[in-house]
N, C-alpha and C positions, 0 to 999 in steps of 0.2 A: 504494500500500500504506500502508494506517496507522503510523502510528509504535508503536513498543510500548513503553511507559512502566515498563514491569515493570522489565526489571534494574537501574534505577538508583532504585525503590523497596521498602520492606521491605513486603510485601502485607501480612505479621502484625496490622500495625497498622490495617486499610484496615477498615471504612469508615472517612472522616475526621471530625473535628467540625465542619467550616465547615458556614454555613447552604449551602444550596440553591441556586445561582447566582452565589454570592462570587466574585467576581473575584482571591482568591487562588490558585484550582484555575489559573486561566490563568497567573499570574507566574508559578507555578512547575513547570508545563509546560513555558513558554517558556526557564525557567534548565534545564530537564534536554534539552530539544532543543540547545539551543546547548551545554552540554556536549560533549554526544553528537558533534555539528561539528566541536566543536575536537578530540574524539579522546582526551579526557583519563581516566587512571584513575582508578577512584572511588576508590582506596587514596590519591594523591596529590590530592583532598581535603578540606577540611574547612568544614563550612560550620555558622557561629555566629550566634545568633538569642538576642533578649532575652525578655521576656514579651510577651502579645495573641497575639489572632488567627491576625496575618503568622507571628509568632514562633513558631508551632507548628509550622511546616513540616518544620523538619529533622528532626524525630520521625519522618517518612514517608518520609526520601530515605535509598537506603543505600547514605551515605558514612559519612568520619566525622563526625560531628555533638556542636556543645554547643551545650546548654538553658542561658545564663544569666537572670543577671538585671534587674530591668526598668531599658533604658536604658543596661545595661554591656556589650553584645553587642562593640560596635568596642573596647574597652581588654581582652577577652579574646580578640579578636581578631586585637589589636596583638602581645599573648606568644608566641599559636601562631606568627605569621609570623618574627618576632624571633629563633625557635629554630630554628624552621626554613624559612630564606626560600624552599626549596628546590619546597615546596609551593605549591598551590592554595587562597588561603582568603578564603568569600564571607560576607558578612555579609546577612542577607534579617530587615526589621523595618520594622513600620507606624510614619505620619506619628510620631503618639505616642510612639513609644517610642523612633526614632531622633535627632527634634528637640527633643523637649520634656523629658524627664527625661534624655535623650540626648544631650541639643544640644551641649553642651562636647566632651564624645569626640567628635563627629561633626565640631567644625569644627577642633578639634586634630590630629585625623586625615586632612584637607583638607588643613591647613598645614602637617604632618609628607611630605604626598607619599610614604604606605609604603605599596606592591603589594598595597590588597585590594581586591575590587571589594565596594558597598556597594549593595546593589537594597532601594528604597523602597517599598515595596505603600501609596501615600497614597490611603485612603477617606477622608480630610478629618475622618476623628472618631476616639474611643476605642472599636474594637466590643467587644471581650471583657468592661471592666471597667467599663460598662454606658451607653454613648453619652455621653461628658463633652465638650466642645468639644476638639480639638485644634492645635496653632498653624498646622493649614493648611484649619480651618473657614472656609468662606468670610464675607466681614463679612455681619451679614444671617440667614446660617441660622442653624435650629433645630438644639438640641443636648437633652440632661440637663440639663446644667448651664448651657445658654440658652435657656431656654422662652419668652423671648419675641425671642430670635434672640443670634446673637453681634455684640455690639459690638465686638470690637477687629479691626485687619486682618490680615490673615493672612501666614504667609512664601512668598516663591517658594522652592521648594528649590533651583532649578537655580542662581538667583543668587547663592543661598545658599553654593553650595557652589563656585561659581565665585569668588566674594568671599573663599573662604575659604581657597583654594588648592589646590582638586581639580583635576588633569589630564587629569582625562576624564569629562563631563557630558554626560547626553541625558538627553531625556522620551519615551517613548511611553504608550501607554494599553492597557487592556484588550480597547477594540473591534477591537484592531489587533494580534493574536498574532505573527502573523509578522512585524511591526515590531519587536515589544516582542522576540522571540527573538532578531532580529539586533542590535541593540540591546546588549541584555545578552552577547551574545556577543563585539562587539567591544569591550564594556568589561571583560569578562574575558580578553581577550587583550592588555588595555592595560599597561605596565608602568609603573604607578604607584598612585596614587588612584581609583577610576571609581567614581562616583555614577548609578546609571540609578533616575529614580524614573519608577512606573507607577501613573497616573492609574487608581483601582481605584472599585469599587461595595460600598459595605455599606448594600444597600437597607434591610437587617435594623434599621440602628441610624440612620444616616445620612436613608436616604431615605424611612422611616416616618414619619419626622417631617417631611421637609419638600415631601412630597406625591409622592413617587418612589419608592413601595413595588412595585412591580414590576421584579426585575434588570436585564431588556433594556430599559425605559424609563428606566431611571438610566444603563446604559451607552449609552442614545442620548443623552441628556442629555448625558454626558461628550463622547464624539462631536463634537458641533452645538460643543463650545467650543475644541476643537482644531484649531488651523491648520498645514500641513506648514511647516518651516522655509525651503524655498525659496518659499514661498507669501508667509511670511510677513516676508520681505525685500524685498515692494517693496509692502506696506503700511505705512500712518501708524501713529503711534500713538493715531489715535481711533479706526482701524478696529480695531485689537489689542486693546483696551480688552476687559478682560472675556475674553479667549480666550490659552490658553497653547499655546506652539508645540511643536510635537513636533519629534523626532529628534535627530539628534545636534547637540548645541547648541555643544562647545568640546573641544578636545584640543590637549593640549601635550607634546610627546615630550621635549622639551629639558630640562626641570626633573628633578634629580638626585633620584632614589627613595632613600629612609630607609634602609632595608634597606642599600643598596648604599655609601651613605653610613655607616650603622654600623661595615660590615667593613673600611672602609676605615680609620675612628677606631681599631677592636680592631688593625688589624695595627700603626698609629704606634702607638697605646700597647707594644704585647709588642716594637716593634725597640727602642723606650725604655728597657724594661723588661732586653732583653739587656745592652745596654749599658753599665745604672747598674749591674747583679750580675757582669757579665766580670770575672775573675779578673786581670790582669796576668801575665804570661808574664815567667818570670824568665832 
């Protein structure tokens, strides 16, 4: 039997704006299946997105949802959990917007370890704000704003965010729905930081330009450069070269979650607090 995507979208809004084959229709398939797994209610919760493309999403899921803005998605992110850790709160935002005007929130929120999970839709460029290179263009390709290729290297995100102090990183990709769902699903069941980026296709801005205008040929493209992680453990690094590994890449249970570290600071503060205001008993 099909899955039925309805209840956990507002139809109002449907048709969507992505082009025709985007591989963000699959991200975020794959986040409302895995939802649906864990069993969770859409009332508890809230899913925050910056500008682009990815960022449009939560306009079509009906939870609670905020539209901010470009590159602040994880620091309004950080308030809703703050208030209420008691909640479900996912952050869904392209390469662009999460690393590059993004990047400080993104790797402070790494190194903070506070319970949100963070899904990366990386099509390697800017699609909505008109194909500008972005920091996971690969060296080499064609952009807007590198028409005769990009010169600088690009970031790994996994490492990125492993370097940075997230407690739960994977890759999957597009061609791979039911990886990318499980995926996402156990980094939202992770209680800490979870970073899941997903290897996407914007043939539209991406792959027009650098001879991959065709969806399913860019998502084969993707494909042909991904190695499964066990696969990928007993090759070299000449063979790796050029190809990034999918799956679950790292998790660490042991490092103490923000959140949990907060309430522990508010209760020393208010026993402090009793004790300088206590009256003396005569």
């Amino acid at each position: 039997m099909a899955f039925d995507y309805a209840p956990y979208m507002r139809m109002s809004k449907l048709p969507h704006l992505w082009c025709p084959g985007c591989g963000i229709g699959i991200v975020v398939k794959s986040l409302i299946r895995a939802i649906d797994r864990l069993g969770w209610s859409k009332d508890d919760i809230a899913v925050v997105s910056g500008i682009g493309c990815t960022s449009r999403a939560p306009g079509y899921l009906d939870m609670n949802t905020l539209h901010t803005t470009h590159g602040r998605a994880i620091s309004f992110a950080t308030g809703i959990k703050l208030v209420r850790p008691d909640k479900h709160v996912i952050v869904i935002a392209g390469d662009g917007d999460m690393v590059a005007i993004g990047g400080n929130h993104f790797i402070h929120a790494c190194r903070r370890n506070i319970d949100i999970t963070c899904i990366i839709n990386n099509n390697n460029i800017y699609g909505m704000t008109g194909g500008q290179y972005s920091p996971t263009t690969p060296h080499g390709a064609k952009a807007a704003t590198a028409p005769w290729g990009n010169m600088e290297p690009c970031f790994d995100l996994t490492k990125l965010a492993m370097g940075a102090g997230a407690t739960y990183v994977a890759r999957g990709q597009v061609g791979n729905g039911v990886q990318l769902e499980r995926l996402i699903r156990d980094g939202l069941d992770h209680h800490g930081f979870a970073v899941i980026e997903a290897l996407s296709n914007c043939h539209t801005q991406f792959g027009r330009r650098n001879k991959l205008p065709d969806p399913m040929q860019l998502i084969k493209h993707i494909q042909d450069k991904t190695v499964p992680k066990s696969k990928a453990e007993k090759m070299d690094s000449a063979e790796l070269a050029g190809k990034f590994v999918v799956g679950e890449l790292f998790r660490d249970t042991d490092r103490p979650e923000f959140c949990d570290e907060y309430a522990k600071l508010q209760q020393r503060a208010q026993a402090a607090s009793k004790k300088k205001t206590a009256v003396p008993v005569a």
